[in-house]
C-alpha positions as CSV (number, residue, x, y, z in Angstrom):
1,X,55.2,107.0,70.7
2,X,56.0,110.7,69.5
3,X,57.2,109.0,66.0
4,X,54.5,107.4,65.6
5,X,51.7,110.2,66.0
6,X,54.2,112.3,63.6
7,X,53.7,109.3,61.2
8,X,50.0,108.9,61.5
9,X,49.4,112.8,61.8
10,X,51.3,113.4,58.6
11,X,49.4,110.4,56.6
12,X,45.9,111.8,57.4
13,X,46.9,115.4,56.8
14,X,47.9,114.3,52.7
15,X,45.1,112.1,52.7
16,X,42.4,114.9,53.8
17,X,44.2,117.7,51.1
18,X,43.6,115.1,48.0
19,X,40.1,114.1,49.4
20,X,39.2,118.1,49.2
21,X,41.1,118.7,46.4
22,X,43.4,121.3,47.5
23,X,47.3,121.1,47.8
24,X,48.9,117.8,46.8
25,X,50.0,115.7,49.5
26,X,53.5,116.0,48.3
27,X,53.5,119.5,48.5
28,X,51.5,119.8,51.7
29,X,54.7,117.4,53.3
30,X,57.2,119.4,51.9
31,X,55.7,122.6,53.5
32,X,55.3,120.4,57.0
33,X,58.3,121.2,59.7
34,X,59.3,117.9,61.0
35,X,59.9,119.0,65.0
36,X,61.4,115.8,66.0
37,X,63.0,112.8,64.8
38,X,64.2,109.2,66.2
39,X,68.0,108.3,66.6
40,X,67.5,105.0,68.2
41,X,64.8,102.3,68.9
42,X,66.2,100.3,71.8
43,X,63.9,97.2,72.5
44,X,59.8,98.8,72.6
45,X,60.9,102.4,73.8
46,X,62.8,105.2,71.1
47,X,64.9,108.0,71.8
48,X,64.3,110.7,69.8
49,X,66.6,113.7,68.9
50,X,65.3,116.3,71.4
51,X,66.1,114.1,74.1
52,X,70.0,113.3,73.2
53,X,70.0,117.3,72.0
54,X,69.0,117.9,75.9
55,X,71.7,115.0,77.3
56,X,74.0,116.6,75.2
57,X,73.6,120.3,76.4
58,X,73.6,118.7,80.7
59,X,77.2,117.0,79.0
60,X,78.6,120.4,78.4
61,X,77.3,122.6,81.1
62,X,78.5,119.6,83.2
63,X,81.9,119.6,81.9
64,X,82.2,123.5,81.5
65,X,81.4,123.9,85.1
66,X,84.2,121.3,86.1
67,X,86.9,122.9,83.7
68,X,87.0,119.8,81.8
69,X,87.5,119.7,77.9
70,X,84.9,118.5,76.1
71,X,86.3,115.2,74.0
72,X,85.4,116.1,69.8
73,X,82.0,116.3,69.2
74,X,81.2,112.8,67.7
75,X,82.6,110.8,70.6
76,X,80.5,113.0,72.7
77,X,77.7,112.1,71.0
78,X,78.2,108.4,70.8
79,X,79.3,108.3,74.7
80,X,75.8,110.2,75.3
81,X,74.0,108.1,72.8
82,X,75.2,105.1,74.6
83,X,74.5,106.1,77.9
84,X,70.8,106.7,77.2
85,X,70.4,103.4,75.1
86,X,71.6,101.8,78.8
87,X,69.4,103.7,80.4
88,X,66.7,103.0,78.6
89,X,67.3,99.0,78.7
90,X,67.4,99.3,82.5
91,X,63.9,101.7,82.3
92,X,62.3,99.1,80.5
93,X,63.3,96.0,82.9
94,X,62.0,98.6,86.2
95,X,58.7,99.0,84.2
96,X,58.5,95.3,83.8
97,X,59.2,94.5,87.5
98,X,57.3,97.3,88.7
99,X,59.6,99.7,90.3
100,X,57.8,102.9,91.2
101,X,59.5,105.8,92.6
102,X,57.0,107.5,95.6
103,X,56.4,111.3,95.2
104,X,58.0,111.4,98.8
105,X,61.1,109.8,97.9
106,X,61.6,112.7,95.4
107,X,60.8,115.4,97.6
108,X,62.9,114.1,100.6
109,X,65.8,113.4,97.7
110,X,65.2,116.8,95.9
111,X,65.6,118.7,99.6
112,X,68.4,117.0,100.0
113,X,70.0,118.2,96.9
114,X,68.3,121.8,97.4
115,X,69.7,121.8,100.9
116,X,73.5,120.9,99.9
117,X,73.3,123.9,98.0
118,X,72.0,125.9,100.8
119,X,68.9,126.6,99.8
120,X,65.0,125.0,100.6
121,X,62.8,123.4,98.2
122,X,61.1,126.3,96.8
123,X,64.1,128.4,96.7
124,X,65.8,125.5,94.5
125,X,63.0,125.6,92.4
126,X,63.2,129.4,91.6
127,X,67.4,128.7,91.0
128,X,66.6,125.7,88.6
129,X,63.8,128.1,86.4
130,X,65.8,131.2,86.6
131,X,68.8,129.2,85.1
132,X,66.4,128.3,82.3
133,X,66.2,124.7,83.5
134,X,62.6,122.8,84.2
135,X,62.2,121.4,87.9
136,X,59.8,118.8,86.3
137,X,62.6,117.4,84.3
138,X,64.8,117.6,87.0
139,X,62.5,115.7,89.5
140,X,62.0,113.3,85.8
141,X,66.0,112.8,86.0
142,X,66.0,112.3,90.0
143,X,63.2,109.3,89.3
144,X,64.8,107.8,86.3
145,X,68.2,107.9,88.3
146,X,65.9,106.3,91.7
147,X,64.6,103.0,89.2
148,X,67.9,102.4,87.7
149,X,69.6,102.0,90.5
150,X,66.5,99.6,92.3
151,X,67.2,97.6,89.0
152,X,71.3,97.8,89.2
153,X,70.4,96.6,92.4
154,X,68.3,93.8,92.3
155,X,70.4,92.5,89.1
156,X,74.0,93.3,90.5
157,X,73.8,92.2,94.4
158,X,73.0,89.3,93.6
159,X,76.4,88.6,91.4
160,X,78.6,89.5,94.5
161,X,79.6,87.0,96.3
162,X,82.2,87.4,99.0
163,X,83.5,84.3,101.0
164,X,85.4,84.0,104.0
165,X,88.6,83.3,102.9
166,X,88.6,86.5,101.0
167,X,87.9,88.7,103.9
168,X,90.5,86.7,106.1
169,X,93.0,87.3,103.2
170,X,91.9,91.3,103.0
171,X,92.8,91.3,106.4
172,X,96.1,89.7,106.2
173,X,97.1,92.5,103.1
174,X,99.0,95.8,103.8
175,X,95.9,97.8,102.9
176,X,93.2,95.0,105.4
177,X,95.7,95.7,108.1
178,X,95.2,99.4,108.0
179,X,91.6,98.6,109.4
180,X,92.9,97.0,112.4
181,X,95.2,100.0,113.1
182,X,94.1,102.3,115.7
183,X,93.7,106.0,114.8
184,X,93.7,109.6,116.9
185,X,92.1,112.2,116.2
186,X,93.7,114.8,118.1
187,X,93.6,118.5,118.8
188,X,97.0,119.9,119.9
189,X,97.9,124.2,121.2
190,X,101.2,124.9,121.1
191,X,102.4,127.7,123.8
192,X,105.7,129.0,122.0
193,X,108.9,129.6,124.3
194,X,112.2,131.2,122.8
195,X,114.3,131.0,125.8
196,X,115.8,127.9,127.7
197,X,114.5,125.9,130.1
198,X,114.4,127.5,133.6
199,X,114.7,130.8,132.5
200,X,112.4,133.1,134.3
201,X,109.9,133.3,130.4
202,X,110.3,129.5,130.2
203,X,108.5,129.4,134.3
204,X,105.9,131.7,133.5
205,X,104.8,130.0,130.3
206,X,105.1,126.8,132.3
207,X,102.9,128.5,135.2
208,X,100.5,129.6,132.7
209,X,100.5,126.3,130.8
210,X,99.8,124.1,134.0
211,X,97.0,126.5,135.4
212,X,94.9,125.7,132.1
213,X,95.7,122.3,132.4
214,X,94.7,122.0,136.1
215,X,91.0,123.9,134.4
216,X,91.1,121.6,131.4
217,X,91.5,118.2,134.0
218,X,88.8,119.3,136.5
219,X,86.0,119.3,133.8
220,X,86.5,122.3,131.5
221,X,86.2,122.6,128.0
222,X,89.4,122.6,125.8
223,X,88.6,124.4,122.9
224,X,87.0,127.2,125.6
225,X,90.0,127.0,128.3
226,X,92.4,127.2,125.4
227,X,90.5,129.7,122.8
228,X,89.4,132.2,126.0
229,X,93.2,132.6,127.5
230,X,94.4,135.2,125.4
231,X,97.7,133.6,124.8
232,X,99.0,133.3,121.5
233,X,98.4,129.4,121.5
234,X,99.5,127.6,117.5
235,X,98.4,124.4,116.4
236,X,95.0,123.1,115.8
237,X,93.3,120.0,114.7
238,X,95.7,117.1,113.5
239,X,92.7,115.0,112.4
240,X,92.6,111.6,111.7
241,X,96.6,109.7,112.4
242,X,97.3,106.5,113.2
243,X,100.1,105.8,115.4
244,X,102.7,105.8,112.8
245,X,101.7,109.3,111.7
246,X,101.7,111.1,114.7
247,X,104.7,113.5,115.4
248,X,107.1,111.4,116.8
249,X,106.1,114.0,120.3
250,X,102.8,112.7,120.5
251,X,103.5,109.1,119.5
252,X,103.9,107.7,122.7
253,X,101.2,109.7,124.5
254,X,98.2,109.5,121.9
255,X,97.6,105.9,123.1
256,X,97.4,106.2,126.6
257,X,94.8,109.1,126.3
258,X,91.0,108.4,126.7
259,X,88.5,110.0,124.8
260,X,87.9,113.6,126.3
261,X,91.4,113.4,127.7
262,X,93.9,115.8,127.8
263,X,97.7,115.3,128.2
264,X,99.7,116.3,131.0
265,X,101.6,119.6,129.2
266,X,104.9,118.4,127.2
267,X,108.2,120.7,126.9
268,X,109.5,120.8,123.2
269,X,112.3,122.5,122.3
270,X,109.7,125.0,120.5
271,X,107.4,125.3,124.1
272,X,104.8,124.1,126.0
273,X,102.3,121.3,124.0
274,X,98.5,120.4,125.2
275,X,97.0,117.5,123.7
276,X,93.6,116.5,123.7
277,X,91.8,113.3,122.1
278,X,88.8,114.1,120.7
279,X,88.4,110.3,118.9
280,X,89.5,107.2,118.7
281,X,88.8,104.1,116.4
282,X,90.1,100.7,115.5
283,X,91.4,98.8,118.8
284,X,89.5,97.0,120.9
285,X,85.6,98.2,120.8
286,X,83.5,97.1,124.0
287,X,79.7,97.6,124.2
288,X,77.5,96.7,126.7
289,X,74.9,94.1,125.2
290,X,71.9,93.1,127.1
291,X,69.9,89.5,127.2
292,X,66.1,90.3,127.0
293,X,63.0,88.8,126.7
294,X,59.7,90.3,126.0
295,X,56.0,90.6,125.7
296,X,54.0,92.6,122.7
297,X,50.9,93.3,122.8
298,X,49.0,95.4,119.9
299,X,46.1,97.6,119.7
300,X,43.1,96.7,117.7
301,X,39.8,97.4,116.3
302,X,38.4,95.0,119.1
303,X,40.9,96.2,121.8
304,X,41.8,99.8,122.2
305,X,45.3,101.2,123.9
306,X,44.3,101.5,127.1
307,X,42.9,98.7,127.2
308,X,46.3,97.0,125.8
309,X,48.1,99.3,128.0
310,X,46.2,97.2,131.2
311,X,46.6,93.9,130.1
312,X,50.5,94.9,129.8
313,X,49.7,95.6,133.1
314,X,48.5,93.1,134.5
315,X,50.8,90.7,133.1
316,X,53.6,92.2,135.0
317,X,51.6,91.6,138.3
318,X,51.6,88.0,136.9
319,X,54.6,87.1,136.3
320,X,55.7,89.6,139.8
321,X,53.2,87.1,140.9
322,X,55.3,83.8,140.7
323,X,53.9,83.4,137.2
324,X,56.2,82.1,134.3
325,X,57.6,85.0,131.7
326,X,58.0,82.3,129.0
327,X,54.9,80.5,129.0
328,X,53.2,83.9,129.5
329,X,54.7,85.2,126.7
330,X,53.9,82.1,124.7
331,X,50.3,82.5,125.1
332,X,50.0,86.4,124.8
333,X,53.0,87.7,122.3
334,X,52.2,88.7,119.3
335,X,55.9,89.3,118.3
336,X,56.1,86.7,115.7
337,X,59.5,86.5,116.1
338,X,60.2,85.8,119.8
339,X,57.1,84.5,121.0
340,X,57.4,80.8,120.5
341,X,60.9,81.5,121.9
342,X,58.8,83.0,125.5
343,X,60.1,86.2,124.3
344,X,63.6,85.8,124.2
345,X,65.3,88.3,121.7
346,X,68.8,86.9,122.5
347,X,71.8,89.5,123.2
348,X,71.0,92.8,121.9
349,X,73.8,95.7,120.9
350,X,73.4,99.3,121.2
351,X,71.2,101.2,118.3
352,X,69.7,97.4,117.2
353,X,65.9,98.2,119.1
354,X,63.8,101.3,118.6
355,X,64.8,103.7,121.2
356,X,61.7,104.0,123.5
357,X,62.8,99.7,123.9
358,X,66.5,100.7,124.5
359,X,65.6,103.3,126.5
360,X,63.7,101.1,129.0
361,X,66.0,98.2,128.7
362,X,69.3,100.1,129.8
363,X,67.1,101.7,132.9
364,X,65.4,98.5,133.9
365,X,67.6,96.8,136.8
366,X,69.0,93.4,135.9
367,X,66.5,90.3,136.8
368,X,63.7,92.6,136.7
369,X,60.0,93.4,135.0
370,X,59.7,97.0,133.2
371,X,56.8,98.9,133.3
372,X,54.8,98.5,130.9
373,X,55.9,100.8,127.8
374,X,54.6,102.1,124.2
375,X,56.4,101.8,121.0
376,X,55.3,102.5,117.6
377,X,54.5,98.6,117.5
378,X,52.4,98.3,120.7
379,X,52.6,98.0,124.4
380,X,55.9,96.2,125.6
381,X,57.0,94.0,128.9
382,X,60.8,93.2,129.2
383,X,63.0,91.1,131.3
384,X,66.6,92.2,131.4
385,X,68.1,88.7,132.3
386,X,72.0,89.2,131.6
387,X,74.1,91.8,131.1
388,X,77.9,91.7,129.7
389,X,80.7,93.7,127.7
390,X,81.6,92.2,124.5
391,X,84.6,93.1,122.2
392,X,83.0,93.7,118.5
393,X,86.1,95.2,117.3
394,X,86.7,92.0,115.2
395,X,83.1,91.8,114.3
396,X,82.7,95.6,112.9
397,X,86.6,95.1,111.3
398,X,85.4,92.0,109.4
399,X,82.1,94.1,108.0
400,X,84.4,97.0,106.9
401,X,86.6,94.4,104.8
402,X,83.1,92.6,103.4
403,X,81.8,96.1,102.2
404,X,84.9,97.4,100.8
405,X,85.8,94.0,98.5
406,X,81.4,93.8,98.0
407,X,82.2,97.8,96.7
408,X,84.9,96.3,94.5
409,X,83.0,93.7,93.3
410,X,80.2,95.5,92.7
411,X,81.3,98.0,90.2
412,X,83.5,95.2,88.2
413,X,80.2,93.1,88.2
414,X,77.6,96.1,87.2
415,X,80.0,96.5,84.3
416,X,79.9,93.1,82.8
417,X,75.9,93.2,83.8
418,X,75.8,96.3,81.8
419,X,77.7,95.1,78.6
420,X,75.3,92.1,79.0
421,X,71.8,93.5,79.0
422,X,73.0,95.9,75.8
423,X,74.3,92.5,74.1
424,X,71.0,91.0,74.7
425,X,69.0,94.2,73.7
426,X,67.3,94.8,70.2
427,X,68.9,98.2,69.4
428,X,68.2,99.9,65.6
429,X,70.5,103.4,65.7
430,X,69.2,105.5,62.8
């Protein structure tokens, strides 16, 4: 520890002054600049001054940039002192438990950062020295900040605990029902007509109006059909509405749209309206999910690809053969999973298997034996033996409702976790 190589450094510098007989130790201290100092020991780590100097100036900049004012100077200190005790404590339990942060997890999280900001990794860099900031401490703040929150993690999840009767009861409140609700997202161009119906400017808009329709219906881009006729179309992009916040025009029409669809054109007493979905959510939610069994088989030191790629193969002519999937699969599988189970992987949803499996699972016919395949876990058979449409919308609504009360939760419980572990602490503030 810094303090401690200050201590010892100091102690042998008097000692070798009286052993020559030169300067007394007392004066030789007194001339000695003391670069650094401790403010806290928290547990078997310290903080020293430099570092709550440094926190301190990242406060202000912070603040400064958001056009915040700062609060008086020694409750910013004792908020920044606090903060760094915390993180300490939780530093100390990662160590313990062996948290370690991958030099690719930075890199991949620091171009993420550098991107946001438009720039690439060695631009960001440059930015961060130029400012007079050190990209080693920054990528030292990115893994402190990647190990606390592995520990806030590990500690915290575990606290939440959301039952049933909670979601069902989210669900029943004004703010649960809100996720059932189905919403538009909606794009509308609005022709503008002064005169009155069945005037001779009302027919030509209307003959205008319904040509780009006609293009719009057959297959044509809206935001092209609309943006390339050169009339002086309003509106834009409503975004996100549910039902009840649709102009009260729309209302009725939104619903009976499908996705890609455009509305018939609607007279308003301002002109001529095209509306075109571009989204919809909540409601019901059908997927197609698929019953499939299957047969892994792996390359190894003994057996090479190819030669895994034939005995896929031949399998196939197997089982093409008269032979029995399951047993087959029994014997050869090495899926772990699924190969006690003759392969059977139950009902699967769209994005749940790698894509090269999905891929040759929607394109195999129903009842029938896929080629044999590659995936980044070997060479693949599959059976698709059912297929059906299944409404998840209940399903998916429920999991929004678990994560937003486990997000609730969460932060109430990682407060009480964090006013625990700094109860629990040895902490000596200097």
């Amino acid at each position: 520890m810094i303090c401690k190589r200050l201590t010892a450094a100091l102690f042998l510098q008097g000692c070798l002054l009286w052993m020559l007989g030169g300067l007394t130790t007392t004066t030789a201290l007194a001339q000695t600049q003391i670069l650094d100092s401790v403010v806290a020991i928290v547990e078997d780590d310290v903080i020293m001054a430099s570092e709550l100097r440094r926190r301190l100036d990242l406060v202000q900049e912070n603040l400064q940039r958001q056009g915040r004012e700062a609060p008086p100077q020694e409750v910013l200190v004792r908020e920044t002192l606090d903060r760094l005790i915390l993180e300490s404590i939780q530093l100390q339990m990662g160590q313990r438990a062996g948290v370690r942060i991958s030099d690719a997890q930075l890199n991949d999280s620091i171009s993420r950062i550098a991107a946001r900001n438009g720039m690439n990794l060695e631009q960001f860099r440059q930015q961060l020295e130029s400012d007079g900031r050190s990209y080693q401490a920054m990528r030292e703040d990115v893994r402190r900040e990647f190990v606390i929150q592995r520990v806030q993690q590990g500690n915290v999840n575990q606290r939440v605990q959301i039952t049933e009767e909670e979601v069902e009861n989210f669900l029943e409140s004004e703010e649960g029902k809100q996720l059932t609700a189905e919403e538009y997202h909606l794009v509308h161009a609005l022709l503008a007509v002064s005169s009155e119906p069945g005037s001779a400017e009302d027919q030509a808009a209307a003959k205008k109006i319904n040509a780009l329709y006609t293009r719009i219906a057959a297959g044509e881009n809206f935001d092209e059909v609309v943006g390339g006729s050169g009339l002086p179309f309003q509106g834009g992009d409503l975004g996100w509405r549910s039902r009840d916040n649709l102009p009260s025009l729309f209302a009725d029409v939104a619903p009976g749209l499908k996705v890609g669809e455009t509305a018939a054109p609607i007279r308003s007493a301002s002109g001529y309206h095209l509306v075109f979905l571009a989204e919809k959510r909540g409601g019901e939610m059908l997927v197609q999910q698929t019953k499939v069994r299957h047969i892994l088989l792996k390359p190894s030191a003994i057996r090479s690809s190819e030669e895994t790629r034939e005995l896929a193969r031949q399998l196939r002519e197997d089982v093409i053969g008269g032979e029995d999937f399951g047993e087959l699969a029994r014997e050869y599988s090495e899926d772990i999973g699924s190969a006690q189970e003759g392969g059977d992987l139950g009902w699967t949803t769209p994005g749940q298997m790698v894509p090269e499996f999905e891929n040759m699972m929607n394109s195999t016919e129903l009842n029938s034996i896929s080629r044999p395949f590659e995936s980044q876990f070997g060479w693949h058979i599959l059976e698709v033996m059912e297929r059906r449409q299944e409404d998840l919308s209940s399903m998916v609504v429920s999991n929004r409702a678990r994560e937003m009360l486990h997000q609730r939760k969460y932060q109430e419980e990682l407060d009480a976790w964090l006013r625990k572990i700094r109860d629990e602490a040895f902490i000596d503030i200097k």
